[in-house]
N, C-alpha and C positions, 0 to 999 in steps of 0.2 A: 678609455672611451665608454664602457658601460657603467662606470661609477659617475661619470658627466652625465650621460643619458639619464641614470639612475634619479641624479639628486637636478636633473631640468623635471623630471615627472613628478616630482617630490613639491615644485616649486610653482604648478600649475594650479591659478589661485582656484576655488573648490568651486563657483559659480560657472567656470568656463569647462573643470576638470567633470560636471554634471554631467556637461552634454556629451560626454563622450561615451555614458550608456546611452546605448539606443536599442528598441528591440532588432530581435534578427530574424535577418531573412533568409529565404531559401538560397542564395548563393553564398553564407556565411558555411553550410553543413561539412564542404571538408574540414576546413580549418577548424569548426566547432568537433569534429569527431576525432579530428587527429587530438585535437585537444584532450576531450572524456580521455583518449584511450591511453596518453600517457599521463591521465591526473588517477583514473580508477583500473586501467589495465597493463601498468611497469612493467609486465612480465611478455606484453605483445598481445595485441586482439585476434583473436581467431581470426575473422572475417572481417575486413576492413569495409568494403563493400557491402554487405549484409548490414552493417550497423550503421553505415550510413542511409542506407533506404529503409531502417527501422527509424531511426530519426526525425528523419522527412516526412515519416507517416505519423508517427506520435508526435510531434510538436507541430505539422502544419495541417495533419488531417480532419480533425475534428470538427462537427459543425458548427461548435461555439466557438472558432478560431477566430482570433481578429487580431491585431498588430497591438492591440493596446493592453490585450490577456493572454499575451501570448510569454516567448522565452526574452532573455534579455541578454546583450554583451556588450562589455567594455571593449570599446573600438578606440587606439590611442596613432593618431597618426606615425607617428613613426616604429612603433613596436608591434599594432595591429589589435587583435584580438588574441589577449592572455587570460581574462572572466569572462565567467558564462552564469547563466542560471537556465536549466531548460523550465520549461513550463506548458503546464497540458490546461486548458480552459476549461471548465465543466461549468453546468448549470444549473445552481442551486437555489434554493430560497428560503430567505429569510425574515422569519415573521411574516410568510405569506409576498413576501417582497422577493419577485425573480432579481438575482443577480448572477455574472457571470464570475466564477474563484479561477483561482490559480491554485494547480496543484505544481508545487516546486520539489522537481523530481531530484538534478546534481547541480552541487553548489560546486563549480572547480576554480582553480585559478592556478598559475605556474608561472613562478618566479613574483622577485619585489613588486614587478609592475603588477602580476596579476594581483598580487594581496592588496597593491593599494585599489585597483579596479575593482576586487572582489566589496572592500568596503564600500565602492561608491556604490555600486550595481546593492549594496545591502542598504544604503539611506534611502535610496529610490522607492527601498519597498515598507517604509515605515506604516503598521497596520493603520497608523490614522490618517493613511493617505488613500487606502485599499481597501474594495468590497469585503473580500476575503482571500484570504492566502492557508495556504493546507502543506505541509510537509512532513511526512510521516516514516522520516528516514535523517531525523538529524541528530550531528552528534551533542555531545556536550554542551560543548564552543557554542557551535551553532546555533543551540536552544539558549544559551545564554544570553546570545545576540539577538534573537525573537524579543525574549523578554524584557531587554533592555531599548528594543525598535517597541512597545505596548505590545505584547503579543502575549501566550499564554502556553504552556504545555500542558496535555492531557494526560494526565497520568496513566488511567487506566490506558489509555488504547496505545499508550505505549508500552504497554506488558502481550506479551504472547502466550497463551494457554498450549497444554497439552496434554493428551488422555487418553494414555496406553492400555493398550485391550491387552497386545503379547509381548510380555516384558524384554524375551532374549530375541526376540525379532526384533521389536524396535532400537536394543542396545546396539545390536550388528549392524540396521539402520545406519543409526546416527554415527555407529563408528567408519562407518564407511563412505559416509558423506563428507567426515571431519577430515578423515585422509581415506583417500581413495587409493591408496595403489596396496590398502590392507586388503582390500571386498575378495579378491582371489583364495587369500587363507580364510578371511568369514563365513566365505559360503562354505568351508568343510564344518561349520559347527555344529553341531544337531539341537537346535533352535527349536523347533518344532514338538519332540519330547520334551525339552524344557520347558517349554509353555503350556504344555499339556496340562504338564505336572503343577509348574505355579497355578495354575487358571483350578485349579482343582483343591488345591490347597487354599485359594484366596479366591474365593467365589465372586468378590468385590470386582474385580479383574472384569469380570461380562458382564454388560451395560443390559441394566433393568429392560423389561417389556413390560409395558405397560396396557393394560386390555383395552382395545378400543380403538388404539391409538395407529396411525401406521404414516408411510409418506410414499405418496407417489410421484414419479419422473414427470418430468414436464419439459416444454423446452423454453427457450429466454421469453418470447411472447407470452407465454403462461405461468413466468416467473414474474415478469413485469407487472404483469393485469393484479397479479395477488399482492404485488410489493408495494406499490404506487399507496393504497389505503392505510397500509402497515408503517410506512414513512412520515405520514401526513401526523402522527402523534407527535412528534419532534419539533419544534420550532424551528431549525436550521436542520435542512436536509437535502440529500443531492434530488432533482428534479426529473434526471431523466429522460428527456422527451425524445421518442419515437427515434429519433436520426441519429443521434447523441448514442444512447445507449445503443444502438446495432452496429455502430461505429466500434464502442468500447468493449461489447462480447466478442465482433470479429476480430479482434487484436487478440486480446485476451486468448481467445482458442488456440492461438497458435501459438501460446506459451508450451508446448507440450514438456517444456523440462519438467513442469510442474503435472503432467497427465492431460486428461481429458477434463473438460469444461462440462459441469454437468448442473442441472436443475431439476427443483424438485418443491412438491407440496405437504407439509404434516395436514394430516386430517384426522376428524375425529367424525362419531356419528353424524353431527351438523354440517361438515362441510369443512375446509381447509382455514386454519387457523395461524402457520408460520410460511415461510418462505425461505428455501436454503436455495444457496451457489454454491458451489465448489468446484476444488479439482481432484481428480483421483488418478494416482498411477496404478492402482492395483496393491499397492500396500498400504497406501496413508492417503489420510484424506487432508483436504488444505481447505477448511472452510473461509470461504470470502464476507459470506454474507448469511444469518439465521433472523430472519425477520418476522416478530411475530407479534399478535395482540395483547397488548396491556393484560399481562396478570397470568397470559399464557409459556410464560419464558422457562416454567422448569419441564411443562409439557413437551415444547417443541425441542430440549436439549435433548432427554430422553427418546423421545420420538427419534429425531437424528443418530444419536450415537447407537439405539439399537438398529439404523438401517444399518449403519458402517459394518457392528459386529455381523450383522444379517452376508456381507458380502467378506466377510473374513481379512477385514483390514485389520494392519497391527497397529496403528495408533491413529489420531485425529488432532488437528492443530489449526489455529485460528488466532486472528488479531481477538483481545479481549475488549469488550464494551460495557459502560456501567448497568447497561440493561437489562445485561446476561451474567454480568456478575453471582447474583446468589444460585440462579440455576447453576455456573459452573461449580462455583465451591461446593454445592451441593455433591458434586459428584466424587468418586473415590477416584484413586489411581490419577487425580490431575496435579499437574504443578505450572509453575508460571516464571517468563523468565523474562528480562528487555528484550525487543527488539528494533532499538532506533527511535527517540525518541517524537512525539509526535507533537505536532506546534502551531498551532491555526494566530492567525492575527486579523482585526477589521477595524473597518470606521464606524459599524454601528455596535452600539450598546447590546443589544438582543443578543447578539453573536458570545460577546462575552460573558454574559448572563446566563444563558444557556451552558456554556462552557464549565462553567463554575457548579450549575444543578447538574451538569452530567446529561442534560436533554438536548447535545449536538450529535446527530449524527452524521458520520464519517466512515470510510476505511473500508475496504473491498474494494469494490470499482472505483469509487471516488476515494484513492491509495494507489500507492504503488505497488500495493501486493499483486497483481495480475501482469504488472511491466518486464520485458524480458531483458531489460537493463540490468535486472538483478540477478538474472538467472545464466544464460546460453548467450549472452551478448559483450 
């Protein structure tokens, strides 16, 4: 019965097999959570409940929501909903031109039908059909599918920076997030003289201060007001507006796996020159966002990484961007690894063009780096 089933979906000529994506709607969210949760959670979702009213709030809450930028699934009458693609709207513009993007957060599908659904649910989203589409979590595959629908991947932002202040603290870190059920014997290490002693021996290890220079706390409204000019260099940038963005901080904040949600200003005698986001748990920081003036980018890294050491963090880590590039390299103690590749696709020119000069900005809010899909979900 399921190989008939099988090769009747196989046999659904492609004009009729089309309409069977359609976007989704709010009564799709169990079936679309049960779905994520045995396509990216085999093991069991914590909170079944919980993720489904994190869902509901991310794909339908937004104020740039609308059924036409929103998620999509394949809906096959007789098998149901097997593909998904969730999708979060933002509001960006291009070449001074408002449009709304799609950030495409999980590509899932399960079983034959879903892969054949998962394909269709992928020609729908061909970039020369689309404003803009953003996915900054895709694999291989994936990105080979982008590029093969006109799409592009960004190299750089799909590299992740990092740049350890205290070596044997970060090592115990990372080994303890790698497998967790080590952190009980980690925490008997004595990390702390260790680092003493490296930090002493590699003076490189503590992040310069520079005179003049410093950053103060602000909150998203006084992050926004500074950001908004700092973006506007960009030909392709997220927009932001007022409802939009208090939507995307208050989500955001409740990421707590990732710490607290904090903002902040570099300044110099003149007056404030970069713009940070982060998050901070008290060891690491997780930069979202370092947004600063043309030509000020090795100032503001600086500035930054001497607040972090200023509060006795042991490392700092961030998506990489081509416009922070030479500031990072510039510094010691950093290296660079993938983190999921990043893949934008459009119907206009500009978009790709920019893509190409390195002059699209992306990534932080307008990313899934702040999504608890990735984290506690």
């Amino acid at each position: 019965m399921r190989a008939a089933l099988n090769d009747h979906l196989a046999e659904v000529p492609e004009p009729k097999a089309a309409r069977l994506v359609r976007p989704m709607r709010q009564d799709d969210l169990p079936v679309v959570a049960g779905l994520f949760g045995r396509v990216f959670r085999p093991s069991g979702v914590r909170d079944a409940a919980a993720l489904e009213a994190y869902l509901a709030e991310l794909l339908f809450g937004s104020p740039s929501y609308s059924e036409a930028h929103g998620s999509l699934v394949h809906d096959h009458p007789c098998t149901g909903i097997k593909a998904a693609v969730l999708a979060i709207p933002m509001a960006f513009s291009v070449e001074g031109r408002p449009v709304t993007a799609r950030l495409l957060c999980s590509f899932m599908s399960e079983g034959r039908e879903g892969q054949s659904g998962a394909a269709r649910i992928a020609r729908s989203l061909r970039a020369s059909t689309q404003d803009l589409l953003l996915s900054d979590s895709a694999s291989p595959l994936s990105a080979s599918h982008w590029i093969a629908g006109g799409g592009h991947v960004l190299t750089t932002q799909s590299l992740a920076w990092r740049r350890v202040m205290r070596p044997a603290s970060a090592a115990r870190l990372i080994a303890g997030q790698s497998v967790p059920r080590l952190r009980p014997l980690l925490a008997l290490l004595p990390c702390g003289a260790v680092d003493a002693l490296a930090r002493r021996l590699k003076p490189a290890l503590i992040p310069e201060v520079r005179t003049g220079l410093g950053v103060e706390e602000t909150d998203a409204a006084g992050f926004l007001q500074a950001a908004r000019p700092l973006l506007a260099r960009f030909p392709v940038h997220p927009l932001w507006p007022d409802e939009e963005f208090a939507w995307l901080t208050g989500l955001a904040a409740r990421n707590l796996a990732l710490g607290t949600l904090r903002f902040a200003l570099a300044k110099d005698g003149k007056g404030s020159f970069a713009a940070l986001a982060w998050y901070s748990d008290g060891s690491k920081a997780t930069v979202l966002h370092l947004l600063t003036e043309d030509g000020r980018e090795l100032d503001a890294a600086a500035a930054m990484l001497a607040a972090f050491e200023a509060e006795g963090l042991i490392m700092a880590e961030g998506m990489a961007k081509p416009s922070l590039m030479r500031a990072l390299l510039s510094q010691r103690w950093i290296s660079f690894s993938p983190r999921g590749l990043f893949c934008i696709g459009s119907r206009f020119a500009g978009v790709n063009d920019a893509a190409r000069r390195g002059d699209l900005y992306a990534g932080g809010f307008a990313s899934e780096s702040w999504s608890r899909l990735l984290t506690d979900l």
